[in-house]
VEXDRENNU-509559 format. One record per residue (C-alpha): residue in three letters; x, y, z. Coordinates in steps of 0.1 Angstrom, whole numbers, padded with zeros to 4 digits, always signed. Each point is the difference from the previous one (the first is absolute). Last residue first. Layout:
! residues N
ALAXYZ;...
***
This chain:
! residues 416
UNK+0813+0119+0172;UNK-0029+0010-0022;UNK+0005-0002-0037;UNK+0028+0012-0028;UNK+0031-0010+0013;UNK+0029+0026-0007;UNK+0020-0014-0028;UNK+0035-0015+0012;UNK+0028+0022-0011;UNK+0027+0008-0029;UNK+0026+0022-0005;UNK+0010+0004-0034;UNK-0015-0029-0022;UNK+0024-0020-0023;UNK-0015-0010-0033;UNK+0011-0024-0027;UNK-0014-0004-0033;UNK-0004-0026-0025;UNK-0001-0030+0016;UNK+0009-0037+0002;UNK+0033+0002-0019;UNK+0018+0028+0021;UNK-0011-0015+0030;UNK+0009-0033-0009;UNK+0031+0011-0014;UNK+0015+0016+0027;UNK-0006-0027+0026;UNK+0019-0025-0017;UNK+0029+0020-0010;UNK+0007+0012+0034;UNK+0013-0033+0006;UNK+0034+0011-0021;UNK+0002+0000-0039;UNK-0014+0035+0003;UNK-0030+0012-0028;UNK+0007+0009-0035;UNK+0002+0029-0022;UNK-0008+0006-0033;UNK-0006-0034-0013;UNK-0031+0010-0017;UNK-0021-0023+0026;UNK+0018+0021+0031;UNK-0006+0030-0013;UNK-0034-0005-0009;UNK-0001-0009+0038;UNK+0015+0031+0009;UNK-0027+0015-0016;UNK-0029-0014+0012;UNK+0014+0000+0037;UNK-0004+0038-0002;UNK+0006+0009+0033;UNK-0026+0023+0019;UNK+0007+0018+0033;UNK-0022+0015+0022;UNK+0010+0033+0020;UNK+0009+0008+0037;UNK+0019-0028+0017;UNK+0019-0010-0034;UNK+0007-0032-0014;UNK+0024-0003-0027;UNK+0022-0024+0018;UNK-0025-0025-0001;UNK+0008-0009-0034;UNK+0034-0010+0001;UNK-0002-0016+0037;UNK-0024-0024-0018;UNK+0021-0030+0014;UNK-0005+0012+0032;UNK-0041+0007+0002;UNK-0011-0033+0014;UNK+0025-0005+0026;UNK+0001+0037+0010;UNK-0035-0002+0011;UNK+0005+0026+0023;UNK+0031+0015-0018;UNK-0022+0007-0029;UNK-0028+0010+0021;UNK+0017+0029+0016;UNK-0024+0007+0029;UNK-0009+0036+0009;UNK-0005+0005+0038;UNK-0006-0025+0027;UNK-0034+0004+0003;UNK+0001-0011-0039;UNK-0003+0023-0036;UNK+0012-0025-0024;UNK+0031+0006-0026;UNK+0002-0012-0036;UNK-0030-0017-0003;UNK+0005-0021-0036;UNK-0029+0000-0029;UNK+0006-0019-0029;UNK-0020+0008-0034;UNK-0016-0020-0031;UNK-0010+0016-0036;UNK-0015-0022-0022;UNK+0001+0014-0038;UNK-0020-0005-0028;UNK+0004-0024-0027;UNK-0035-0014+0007;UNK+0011-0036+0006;UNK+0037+0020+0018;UNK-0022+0013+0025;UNK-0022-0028+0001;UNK+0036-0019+0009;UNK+0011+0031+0022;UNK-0030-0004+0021;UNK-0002-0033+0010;UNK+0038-0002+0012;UNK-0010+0035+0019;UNK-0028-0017+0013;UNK+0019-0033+0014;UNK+0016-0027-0018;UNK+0006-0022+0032;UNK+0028-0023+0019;UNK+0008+0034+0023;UNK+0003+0027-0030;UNK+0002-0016-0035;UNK+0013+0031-0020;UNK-0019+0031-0007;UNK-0002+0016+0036;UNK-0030+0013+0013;UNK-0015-0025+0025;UNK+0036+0002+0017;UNK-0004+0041+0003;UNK-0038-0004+0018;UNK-0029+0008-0022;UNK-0013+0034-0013;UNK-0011-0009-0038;UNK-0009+0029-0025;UNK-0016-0012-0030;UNK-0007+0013-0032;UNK-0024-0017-0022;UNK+0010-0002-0038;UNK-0026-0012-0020;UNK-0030+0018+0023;UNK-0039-0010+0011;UNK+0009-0038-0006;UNK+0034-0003+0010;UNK-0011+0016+0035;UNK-0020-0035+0007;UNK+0029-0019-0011;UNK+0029+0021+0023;UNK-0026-0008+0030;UNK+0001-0038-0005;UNK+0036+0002-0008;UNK+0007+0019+0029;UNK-0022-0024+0021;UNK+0019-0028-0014;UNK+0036+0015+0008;UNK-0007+0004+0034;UNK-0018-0037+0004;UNK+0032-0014-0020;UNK+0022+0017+0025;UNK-0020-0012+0030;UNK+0002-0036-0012;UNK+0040+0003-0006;UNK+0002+0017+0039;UNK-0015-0035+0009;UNK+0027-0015+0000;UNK-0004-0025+0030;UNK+0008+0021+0028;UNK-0027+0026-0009;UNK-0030-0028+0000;UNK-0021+0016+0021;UNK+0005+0035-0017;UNK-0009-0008-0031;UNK-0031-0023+0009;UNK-0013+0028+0021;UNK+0004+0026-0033;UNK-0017-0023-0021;UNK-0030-0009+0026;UNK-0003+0037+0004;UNK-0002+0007-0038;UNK-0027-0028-0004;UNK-0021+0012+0032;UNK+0008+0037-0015;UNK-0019-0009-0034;UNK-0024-0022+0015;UNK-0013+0036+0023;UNK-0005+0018-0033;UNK-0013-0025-0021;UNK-0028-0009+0018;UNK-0016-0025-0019;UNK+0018-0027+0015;UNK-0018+0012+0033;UNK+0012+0009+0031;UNK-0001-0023+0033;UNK+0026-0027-0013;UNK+0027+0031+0011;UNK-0013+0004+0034;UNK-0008-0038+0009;UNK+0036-0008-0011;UNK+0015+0025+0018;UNK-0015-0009+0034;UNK+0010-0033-0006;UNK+0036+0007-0001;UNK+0018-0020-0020;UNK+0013+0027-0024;UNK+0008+0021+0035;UNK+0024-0027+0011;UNK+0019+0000-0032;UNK+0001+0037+0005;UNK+0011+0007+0032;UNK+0042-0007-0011;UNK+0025-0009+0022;UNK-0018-0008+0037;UNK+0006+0010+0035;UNK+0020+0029-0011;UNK-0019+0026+0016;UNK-0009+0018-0025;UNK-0010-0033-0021;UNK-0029-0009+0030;UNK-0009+0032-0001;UNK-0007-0005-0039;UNK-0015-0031+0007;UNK-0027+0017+0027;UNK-0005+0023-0027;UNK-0013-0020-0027;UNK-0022-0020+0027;UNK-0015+0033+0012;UNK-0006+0009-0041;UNK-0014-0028-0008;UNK-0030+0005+0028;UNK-0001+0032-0012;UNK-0009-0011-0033;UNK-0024-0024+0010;UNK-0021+0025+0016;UNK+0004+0025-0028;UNK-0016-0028-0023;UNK-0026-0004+0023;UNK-0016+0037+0004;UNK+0010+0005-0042;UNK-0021-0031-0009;UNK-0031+0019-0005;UNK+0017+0024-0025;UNK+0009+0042-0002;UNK+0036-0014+0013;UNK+0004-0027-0020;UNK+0032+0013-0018;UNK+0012+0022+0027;UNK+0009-0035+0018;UNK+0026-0006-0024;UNK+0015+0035+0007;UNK+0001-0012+0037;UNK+0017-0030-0008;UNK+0028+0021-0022;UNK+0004+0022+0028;UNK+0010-0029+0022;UNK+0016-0017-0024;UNK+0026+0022-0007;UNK+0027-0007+0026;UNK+0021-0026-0022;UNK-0002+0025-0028;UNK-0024-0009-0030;UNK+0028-0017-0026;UNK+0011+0024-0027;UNK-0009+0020-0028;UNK-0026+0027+0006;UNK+0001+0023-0027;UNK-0014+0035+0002;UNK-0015+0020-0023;UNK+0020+0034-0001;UNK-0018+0030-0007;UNK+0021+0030+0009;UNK-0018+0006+0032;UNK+0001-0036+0007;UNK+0036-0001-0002;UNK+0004+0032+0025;UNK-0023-0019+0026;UNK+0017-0031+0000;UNK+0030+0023+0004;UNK-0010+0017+0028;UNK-0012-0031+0018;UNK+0031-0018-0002;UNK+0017+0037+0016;UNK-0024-0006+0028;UNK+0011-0036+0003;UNK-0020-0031+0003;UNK+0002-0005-0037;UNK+0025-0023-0004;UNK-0016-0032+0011;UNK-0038+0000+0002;UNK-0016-0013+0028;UNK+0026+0010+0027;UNK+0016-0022+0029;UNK+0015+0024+0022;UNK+0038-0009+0022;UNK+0011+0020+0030;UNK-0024-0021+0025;UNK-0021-0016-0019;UNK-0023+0024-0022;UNK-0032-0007-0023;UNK-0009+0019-0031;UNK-0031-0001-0014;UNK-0021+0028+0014;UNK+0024+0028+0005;UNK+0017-0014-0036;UNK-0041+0010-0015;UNK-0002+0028+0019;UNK+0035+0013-0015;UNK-0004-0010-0027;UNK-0035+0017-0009;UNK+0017+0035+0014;UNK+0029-0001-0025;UNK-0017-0014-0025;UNK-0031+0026-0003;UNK+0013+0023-0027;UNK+0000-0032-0019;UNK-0035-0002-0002;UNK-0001-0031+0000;UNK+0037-0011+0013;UNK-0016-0018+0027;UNK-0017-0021-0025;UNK+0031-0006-0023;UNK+0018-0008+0032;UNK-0027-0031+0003;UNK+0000-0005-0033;UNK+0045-0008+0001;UNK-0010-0019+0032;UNK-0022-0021-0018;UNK+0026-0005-0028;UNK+0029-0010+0029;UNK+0025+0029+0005;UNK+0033+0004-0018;UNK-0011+0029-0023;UNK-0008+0003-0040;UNK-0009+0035-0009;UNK-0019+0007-0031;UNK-0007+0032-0026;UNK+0036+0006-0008;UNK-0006+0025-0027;UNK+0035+0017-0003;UNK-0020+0034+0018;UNK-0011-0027+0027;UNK+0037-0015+0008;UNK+0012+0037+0005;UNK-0029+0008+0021;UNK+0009-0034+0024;UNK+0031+0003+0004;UNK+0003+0027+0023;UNK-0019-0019+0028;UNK+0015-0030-0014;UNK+0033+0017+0014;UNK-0013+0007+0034;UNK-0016-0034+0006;UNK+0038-0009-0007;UNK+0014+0024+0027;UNK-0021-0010+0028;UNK+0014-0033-0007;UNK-0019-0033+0017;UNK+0009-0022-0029;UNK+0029+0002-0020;UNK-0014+0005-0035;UNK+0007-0014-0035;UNK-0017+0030-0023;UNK-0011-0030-0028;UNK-0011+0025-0029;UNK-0016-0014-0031;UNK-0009+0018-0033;UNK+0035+0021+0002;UNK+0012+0031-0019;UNK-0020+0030+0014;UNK+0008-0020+0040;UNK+0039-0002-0009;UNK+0002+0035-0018;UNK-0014+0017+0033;UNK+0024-0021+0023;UNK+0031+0010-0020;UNK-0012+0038+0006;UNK-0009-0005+0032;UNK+0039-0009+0007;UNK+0017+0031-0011;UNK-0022+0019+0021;UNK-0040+0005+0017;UNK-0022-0024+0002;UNK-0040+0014+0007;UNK-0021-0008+0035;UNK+0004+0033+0012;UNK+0042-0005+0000;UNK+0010-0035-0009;UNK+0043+0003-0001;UNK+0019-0019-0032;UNK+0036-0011-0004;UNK+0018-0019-0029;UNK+0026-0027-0005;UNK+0004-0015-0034;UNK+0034+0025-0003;UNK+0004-0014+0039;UNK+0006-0035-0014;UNK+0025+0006-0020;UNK+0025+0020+0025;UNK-0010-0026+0028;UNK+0011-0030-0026;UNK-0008-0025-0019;UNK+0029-0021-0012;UNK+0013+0014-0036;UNK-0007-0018-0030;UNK+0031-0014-0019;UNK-0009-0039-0001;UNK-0034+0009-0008;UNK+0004+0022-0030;UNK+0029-0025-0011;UNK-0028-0026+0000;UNK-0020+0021-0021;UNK+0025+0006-0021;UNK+0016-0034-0008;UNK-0040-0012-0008;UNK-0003+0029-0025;UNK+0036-0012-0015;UNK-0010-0033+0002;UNK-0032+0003-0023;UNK+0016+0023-0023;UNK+0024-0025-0007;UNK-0029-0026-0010;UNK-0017+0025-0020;
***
């Protein structure tokens, strides 16, 4: 037994002293491309995406933000992840924003239209920069895709902090609540009396004459009044107070770690909403949009994030968690097409390997899932240079990378 021993230890060892350095020839056998025609995925690579979403419980698509291209992709998603009985779609929006889209969503033949008004109403410009309500879904391509998930039933999931520029929709959806009351006359007085001081501090932040409005605005008298004027007993309107006073408290104290606090809050609310879907199925499948870092399955900025979460109650209900990376390859600009990669050639250097595969006119999807079985069996194994570093986190925190073709900003979706 004892020889036996050393002779299986001799071999794996020998496995890893002999496997080959990864190469562009290996990695473009786990490379695959894939075109969205009509909202469906066409090619070699649709395929791999189609046996990733029938064979996961969780999906983490790790987005980069602002990408006409990704809001194109859920777009297709979104049937595929309702015939494998994904019934729930957790977003990176605070859980009275994630209502608030629910509403505009209702009917969802209306979302287009009901975003629009409601980002005409909301959103405030200053000079070439707009404050929304609701991040990522101020676009009309946002608002397509909100409306194809409704139309296949997804419930969603509001997960993070309320967005810095929320309250002022969230103060007027308090005031909703006593609306058909004797207090409504005086309780909408107050809250535009908040809502001037609110503002004054936000200017005042614009313009750089302070760092932050908020710990201003939770001293503000104004605000006080309008928050002690509702009711315990009105569940609706202490919910967002408590949410608000969350996501104000998170982004005060920013510079002092508070990035750990908002994790925790993310992955509370999932766990929150995961529970409550626990008890109408065993096996709830989620589908989490979320920005790439939230996605990854290693600690990710000093924090176990959602894909960290998932994976573990992945791995509880031996299922599988499935988390994806999203890279722009090139940007539409005034200036013509951007090559990101040499852009931000700092960041994307070491991954030369990978970013090779990018192509102007298709998506491409590598299979980091198998080259990390590779990697674990003693296959092959990563450069002994400074690329190593970068490499394997990637290839260890997700699944799946994508490349989009050429991408662009989404066209706004309200009044210029």
């Amino acid at each position: 037994m004892k020889h036996l021993l050393i002779l299986m230890v001799a071999i794996i060892i020998s496995c890893h002293i002999s496997a080959q350095t990864i190469s562009s020839d290996y990695l473009k056998k786990h490379t695959n491309y894939f075109t969205i025609e009509n909202n469906e995925l066409k090619g070699s690579g649709a395929k791999v995406l189609k046996r990733m979403i029938k064979s996961s419980q969780f999906i983490n698509y790790g987005e980069t933000h602002g990408s006409e291209q990704v809001s194109t992709i859920i777009k297709a998603f979104m049937p595929l992840l309702k015939k494998a009985g994904f019934n729930y779609f957790a977003i990176e929006v605070g859980p009275n924003s994630a209502q608030k889209l629910s509403e505009l969503s209702s009917p969802a033949s209306e979302t287009v239209k009901n975003l629009y008004a409601f980002n005409s109403r909301y959103s405030v410009s200053q000079g070439k920069d707009t404050a929304v309500p609701i991040p990522f879904f101020d676009g009309v391509s946002d608002a397509e895709f909100l409306q194809i998930a409704r139309e296949n039933g997804m419930h969603l999931w509001g997960i993070d902090q309320e967005f810095y520029f929320s309250p002022f929709f969230l103060m007027d959806e308090m005031v909703t609540t006593v609306k058909n009351t004797s207090k409504y006359k005086k309780v909408n007085q107050l809250k535009q009396l908040a809502q001037q001081a609110m503002y004054q501090h936000f200017i005042a932040e614009v313009q750089k004459k302070i760092d932050n409005a908020y710990p201003l605005i939770k001293k503000e008298k104004a605000v006080q009044d309008f928050f002690s004027a509702f009711e315990k007993s009105n569940k609706k309107a202490q919910d967002i107070i408590n949410n608000m006073k969350i996501s104000w408290d998170i982004y005060i104290h920013w510079r002092n770690d508070s990035h750990a606090d908002r994790i925790s809050y993310i992955r509370n609310n999932f766990m929150k909403k995961y529970k409550e879907a626990l008890k109408k199925e065993k096996r709830p499948k989620v589908f989490t949009k979320i920005g790439s870092l939230h996605a990854s399955k290693l600690i990710s900025n000093g924090a176990f994030d959602v894909g960290h979460l998932t994976e573990e109650l992945a791995q509880k209900s031996k299922t599988n968690s499935t988390s994806i990376n999203t890279w722009v390859s090139y940007s539409k600009t005034e200036k013509g097409i951007q090559n990101n990669f040499e852009k931000y050639k700092r960041s994307f250097r070491r991954l030369a390997l990978l970013t090779q595969f990018a192509k102007k006119d298709q998506w491409t999807v590598i299979n980091l899932k198998e080259i990390r079985k590779d990697i674990l069996s003693g296959k092959i194994k990563l450069p002994s240079n400074g690329d190593y570093h970068k490499l394997r986190k990637l290839i260890f925190s997700y699944d799946y990378q994508l490349i989009t073709p050429i991408d662009e900003d989404p066209k706004p979706n309200r009044k210029n």
